[in-house]
C-alpha positions as CSV (number, residue, x, y, z in Angstrom):
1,X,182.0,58.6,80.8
2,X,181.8,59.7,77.1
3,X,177.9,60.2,77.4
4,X,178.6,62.3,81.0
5,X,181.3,64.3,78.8
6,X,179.2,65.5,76.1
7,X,176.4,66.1,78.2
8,X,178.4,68.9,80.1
9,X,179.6,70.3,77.4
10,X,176.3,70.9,75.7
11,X,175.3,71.8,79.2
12,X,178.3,74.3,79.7
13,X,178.5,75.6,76.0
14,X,176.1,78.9,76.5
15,X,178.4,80.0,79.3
16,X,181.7,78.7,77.4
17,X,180.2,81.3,74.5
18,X,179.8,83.9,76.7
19,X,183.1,84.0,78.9
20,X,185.1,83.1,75.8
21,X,183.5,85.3,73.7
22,X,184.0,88.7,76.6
23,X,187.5,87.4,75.9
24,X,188.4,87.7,72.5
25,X,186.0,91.2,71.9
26,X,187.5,92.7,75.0
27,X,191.1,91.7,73.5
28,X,190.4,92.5,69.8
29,X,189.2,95.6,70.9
30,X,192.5,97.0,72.7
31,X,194.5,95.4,70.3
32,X,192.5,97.8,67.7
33,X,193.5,100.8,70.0
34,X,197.2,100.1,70.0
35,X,197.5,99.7,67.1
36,X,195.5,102.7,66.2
37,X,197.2,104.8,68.3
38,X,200.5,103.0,68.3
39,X,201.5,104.1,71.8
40,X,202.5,101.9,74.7
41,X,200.2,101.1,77.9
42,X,201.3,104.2,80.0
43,X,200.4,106.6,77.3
44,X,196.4,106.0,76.6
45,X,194.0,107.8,77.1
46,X,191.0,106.7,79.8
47,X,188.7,105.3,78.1
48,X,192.0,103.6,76.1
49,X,193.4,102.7,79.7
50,X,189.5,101.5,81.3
51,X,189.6,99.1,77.7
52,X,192.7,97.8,78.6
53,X,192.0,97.8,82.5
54,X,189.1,95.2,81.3
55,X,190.8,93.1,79.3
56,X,193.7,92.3,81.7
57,X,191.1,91.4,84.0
58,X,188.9,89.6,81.7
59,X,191.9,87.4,80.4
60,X,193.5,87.1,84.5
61,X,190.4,86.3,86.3
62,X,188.0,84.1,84.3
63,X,190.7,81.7,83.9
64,X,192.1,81.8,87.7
65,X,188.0,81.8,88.5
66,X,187.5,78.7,86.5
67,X,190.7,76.8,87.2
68,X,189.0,76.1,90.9
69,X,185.5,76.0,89.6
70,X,186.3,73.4,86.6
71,X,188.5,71.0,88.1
72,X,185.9,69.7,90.4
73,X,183.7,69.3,87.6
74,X,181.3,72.0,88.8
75,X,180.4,69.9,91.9
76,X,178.5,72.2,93.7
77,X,176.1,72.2,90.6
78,X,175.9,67.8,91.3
79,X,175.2,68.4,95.2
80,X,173.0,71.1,96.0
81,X,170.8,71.3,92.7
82,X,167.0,70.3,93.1
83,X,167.3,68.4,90.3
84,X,171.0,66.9,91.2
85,X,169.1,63.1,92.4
86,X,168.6,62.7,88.7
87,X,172.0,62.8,87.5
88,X,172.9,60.5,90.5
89,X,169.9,57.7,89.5
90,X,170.8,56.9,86.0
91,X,172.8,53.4,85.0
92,X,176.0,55.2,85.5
93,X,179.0,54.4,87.6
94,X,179.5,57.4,89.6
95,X,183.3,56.9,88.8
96,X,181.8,57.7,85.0
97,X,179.5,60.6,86.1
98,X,182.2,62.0,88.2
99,X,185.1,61.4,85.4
100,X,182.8,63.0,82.5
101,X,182.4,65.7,84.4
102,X,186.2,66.4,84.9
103,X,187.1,65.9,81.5
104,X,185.0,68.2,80.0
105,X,186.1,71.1,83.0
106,X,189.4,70.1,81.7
107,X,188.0,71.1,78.2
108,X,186.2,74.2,79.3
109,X,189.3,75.5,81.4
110,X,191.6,74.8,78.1
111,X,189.6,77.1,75.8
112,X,189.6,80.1,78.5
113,X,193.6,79.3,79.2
114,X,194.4,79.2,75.5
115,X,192.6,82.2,74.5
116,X,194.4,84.2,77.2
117,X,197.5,83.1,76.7
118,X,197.0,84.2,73.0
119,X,195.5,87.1,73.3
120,X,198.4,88.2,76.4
121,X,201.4,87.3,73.7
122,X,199.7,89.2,71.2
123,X,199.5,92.1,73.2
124,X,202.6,91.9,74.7
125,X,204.5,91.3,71.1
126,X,202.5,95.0,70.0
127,X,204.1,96.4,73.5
128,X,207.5,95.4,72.7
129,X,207.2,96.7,68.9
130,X,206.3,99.9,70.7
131,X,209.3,100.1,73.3
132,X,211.8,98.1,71.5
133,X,214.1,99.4,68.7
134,X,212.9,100.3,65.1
135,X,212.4,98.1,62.3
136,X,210.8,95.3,64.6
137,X,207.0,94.2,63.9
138,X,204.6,92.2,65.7
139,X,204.9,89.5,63.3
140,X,209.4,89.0,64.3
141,X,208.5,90.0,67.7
142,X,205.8,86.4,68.0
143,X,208.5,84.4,65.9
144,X,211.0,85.0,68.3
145,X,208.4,84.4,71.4
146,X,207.2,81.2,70.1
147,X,211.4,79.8,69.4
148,X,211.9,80.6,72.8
149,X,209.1,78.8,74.1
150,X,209.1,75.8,71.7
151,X,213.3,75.6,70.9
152,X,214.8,77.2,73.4
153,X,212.7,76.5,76.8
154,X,210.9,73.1,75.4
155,X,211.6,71.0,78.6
156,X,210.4,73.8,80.8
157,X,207.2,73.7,78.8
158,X,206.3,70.3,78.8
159,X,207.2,70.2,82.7
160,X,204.8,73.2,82.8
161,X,201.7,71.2,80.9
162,X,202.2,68.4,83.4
163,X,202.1,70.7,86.3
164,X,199.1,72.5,85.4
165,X,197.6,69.1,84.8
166,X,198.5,67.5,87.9
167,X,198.0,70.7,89.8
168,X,194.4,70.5,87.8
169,X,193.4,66.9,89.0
170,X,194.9,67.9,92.6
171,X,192.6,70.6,93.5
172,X,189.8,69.3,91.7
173,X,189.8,65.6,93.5
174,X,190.8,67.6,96.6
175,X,187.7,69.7,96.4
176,X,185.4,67.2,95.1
177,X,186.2,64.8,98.2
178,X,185.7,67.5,101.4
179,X,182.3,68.5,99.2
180,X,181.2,65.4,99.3
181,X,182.3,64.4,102.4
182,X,181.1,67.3,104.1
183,X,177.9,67.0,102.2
184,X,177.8,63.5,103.2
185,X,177.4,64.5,106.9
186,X,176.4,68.0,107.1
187,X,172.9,69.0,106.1
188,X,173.4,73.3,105.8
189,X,175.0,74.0,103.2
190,X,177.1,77.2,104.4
191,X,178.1,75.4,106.9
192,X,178.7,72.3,104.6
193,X,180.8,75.0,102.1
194,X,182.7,76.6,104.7
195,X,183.9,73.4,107.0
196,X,185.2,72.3,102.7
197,X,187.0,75.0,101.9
198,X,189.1,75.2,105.3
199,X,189.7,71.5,104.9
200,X,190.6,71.7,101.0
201,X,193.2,74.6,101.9
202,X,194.8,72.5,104.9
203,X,194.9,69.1,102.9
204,X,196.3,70.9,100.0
205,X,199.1,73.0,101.7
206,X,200.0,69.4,103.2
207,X,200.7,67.7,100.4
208,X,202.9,70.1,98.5
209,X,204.8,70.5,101.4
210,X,205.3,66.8,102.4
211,X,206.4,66.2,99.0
212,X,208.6,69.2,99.2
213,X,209.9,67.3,102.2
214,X,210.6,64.1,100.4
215,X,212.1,64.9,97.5
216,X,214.6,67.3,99.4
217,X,215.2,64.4,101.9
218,X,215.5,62.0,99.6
219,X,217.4,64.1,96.7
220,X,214.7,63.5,94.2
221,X,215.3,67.4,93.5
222,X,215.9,68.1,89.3
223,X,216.7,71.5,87.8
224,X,215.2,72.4,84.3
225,X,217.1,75.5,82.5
226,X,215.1,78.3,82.0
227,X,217.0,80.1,78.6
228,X,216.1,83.7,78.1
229,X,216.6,84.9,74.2
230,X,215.7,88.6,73.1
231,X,216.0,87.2,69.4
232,X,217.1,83.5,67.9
233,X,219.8,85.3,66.5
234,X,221.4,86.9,69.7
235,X,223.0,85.2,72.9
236,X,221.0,83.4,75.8
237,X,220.9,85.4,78.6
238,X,220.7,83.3,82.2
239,X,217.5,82.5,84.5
240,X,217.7,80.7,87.4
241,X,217.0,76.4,86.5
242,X,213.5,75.7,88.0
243,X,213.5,72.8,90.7
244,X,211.3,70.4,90.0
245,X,210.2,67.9,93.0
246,X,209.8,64.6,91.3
247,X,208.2,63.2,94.8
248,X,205.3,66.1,95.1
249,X,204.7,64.9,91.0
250,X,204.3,61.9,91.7
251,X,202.1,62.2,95.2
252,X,199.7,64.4,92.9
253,X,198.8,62.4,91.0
254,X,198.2,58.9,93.1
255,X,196.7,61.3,95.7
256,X,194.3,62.5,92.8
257,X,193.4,59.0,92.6
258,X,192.6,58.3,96.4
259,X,190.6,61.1,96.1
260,X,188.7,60.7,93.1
261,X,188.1,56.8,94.6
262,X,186.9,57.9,98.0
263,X,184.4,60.8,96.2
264,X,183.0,57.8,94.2
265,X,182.9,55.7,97.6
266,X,180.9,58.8,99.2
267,X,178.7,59.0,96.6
268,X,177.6,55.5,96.2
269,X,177.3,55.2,100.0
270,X,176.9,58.6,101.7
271,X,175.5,61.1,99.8
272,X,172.1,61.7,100.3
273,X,170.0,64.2,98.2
């Protein structure tokens, strides 16, 4: 699995350069203009407001893009390649090929998150210096974010990681088992991509509501405080307490496994290239 790992990320690393790097020159670039022209969003000019339009979409879209694209390992890449067979003929386990490959969309999908989520605090601490009272500076305004995130709200955070992991491994063993099953059995490969997706949508919407089910029926139902703070110095104000369905948790992540098991099954025994 290590070998299958770092050969995807060598393999990936021109186009991890090139989406993360749009990134942070689209982002250092508007951050430039406001702080140039000090004004808030509303207020810029168009080719201030086109800048911005770009780098909201930059930091939105190549994340939400690769989310779906990286936790399946880039399977499409594995199934419909001319060259694919040769991945699928080395020594390797396809549990290892299949694993490597997840791991490192894992990586590849942290960089883009992290340099969003950066890059949007940044530019939202500028934003509030702007509208907020004087005195403030970008520097208070991002010690106060990160108390609030890391003291104040720590719970909700880690809860948050282990969603986005779970949710992660869901959609990416979800979708790498109707690709290879349909692949498996269906030679076109529109047809093969459409028949996927509409089973990936139904199998996921199943499962997060089956173990929305349970853990209501069963009162398996936790509530995590959300705490608002506008500084660490001034009250908490109230947000609602986040449910958390310990049942659809835990279904995620055995239900990652089945999936992962049955891909490798399909492609020891079904696939053919």
């Amino acid at each position: 699995m290590g070998r299958i790992f770092k050969y995807e990320i060598r393999r990936r690393l021109t186009t991890i350069l090139i989406l993360s790097g749009t990134m942070i020159v689209l982002s250092l670039g508007s951050i430039a203009l406001l702080g140039i022209f000090k004004t808030p969003f509303g207020t810029m000019g168009t080719t201030g407001g086109l800048w911005l339009g770009l780098t909201f979409f930059a930091l939105f879209f190549i994340p939400l893009v690769m989310f779906f694209t990286c936790s399946n390992g880039h399977i499409d890449e594995l199934l419909y390649k001319d060259t694919n067979y040769l991945m699928l003929t080395i020594p390797i386990r396809s549990e290892a090929i299949l694993g490597g490959r997840i791991l490192a969309g894992f990586v590849e999908y942290l960089i883009y998150t992290l340099i969003a989520a950066v890059f949007f605090i940044v530019i939202g601490a500028q934003q509030t210096v702007f509208y907020g009272a004087s005195g403030r500076t970008v520097i208070s305004v991002l010690g106060d974010i990160f108390y609030q995130i890391f003291a104040q709200n720590f719970l909700p955070f880690l809860y948050g990681i282990l969603l986005l992991v779970s949710s992660f491994l869901l959609v990416g063993t979800a979708f790498m088992f109707v690709k290879a099953l349909t692949r498996s059995f269906i030679r076109k490969k529109m047809t093969a991509q459409i028949i996927a997706v509409i089973l990936f949508v139904l199998i996921f919407e199943r499962i997060i509501a089956f173990g929305t089910y349970l853990s209501t029926e069963w009162d398996l139902v936790q509530y995590i405080d959300l705490r608002f703070v506008v500084s660490q110095y001034q009250p908490l104000g109230h947000i609602q307490p986040i449910p958390v369905h310990l049942v659809t948790v835990i279904m995620t992540m055995l239900i990652s496994a089945g999936f992962f098991a049955a891909t490798s099954w399909l492609f020891n025994k079904k696939v053919e290239l």
